[in-house]
Phi, psi and omega in degrees: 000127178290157181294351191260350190274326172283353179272312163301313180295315164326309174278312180280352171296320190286322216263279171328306196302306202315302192291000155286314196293320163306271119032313183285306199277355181267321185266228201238166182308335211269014175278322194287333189280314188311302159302342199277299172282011070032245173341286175336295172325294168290354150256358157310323160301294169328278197333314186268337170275310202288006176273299198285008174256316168317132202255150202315172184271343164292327228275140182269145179258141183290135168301142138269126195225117162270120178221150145055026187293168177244199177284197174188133133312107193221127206187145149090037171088019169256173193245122192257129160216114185230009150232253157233148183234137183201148182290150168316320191230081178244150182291136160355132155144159188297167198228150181182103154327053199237159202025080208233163181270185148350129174240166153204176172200129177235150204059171204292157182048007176265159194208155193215127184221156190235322188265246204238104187248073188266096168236000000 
């Protein structure tokens, strides 16, 4: 689940928790029990489609692979990759490098990877 989808459920998880109670003191209990049981009901619901959409914990997340790659260059503040580059917080799975070619780099700030670069 991505953060921002979990950061929506969180905030509307607060916002149902908050409003029975609110319900109770602007009416009466028996409004409030009502929104309560509510709530319950949709998320009881929520619960069983997000089980049943979800795909099992064994299932392998598809992978990334640089095999048989060629050169790269790099010069002047540029960046050389002939294996794989991916941000720190790229989602989870496996990632792998292999026989990937020359990577090189000449002058300041130029940089070179050959393998698995999570930067």
């Amino acid at each position: 689940m991505s953060r921002r989808r979990k950061i929506t459920v969180v905030v509307a998880a607060l916002v149902l928790t908050a409003s029975t109670p609110f319900f109770w003191l602007l009416d009466t209990p028996d409004t409030g029990q009502m929104v309560a049981a509510s709530v319950q009901g949709a998320t009881g619901i929520a619960a069983l489609v997000w089980a049943l959409v979800q795909s099992p914990a064994t299932a392998q997340q598809a992978g990334v692979v640089a095999s048989d790659t060629g050169k790269a260059q790099a010069s002047g503040g540029g960046q050389a990759s002939t294996g794989v580059r991916r941000p720190r917080d790229a989602p989870s799975g496996p990632v792998r490098a292999e026989r990937t070619g020359d990577a090189t780099a000449e002058g300041p700030d130029s940089t070179a990877s050959t393998g698995v670069d999570q930067s």
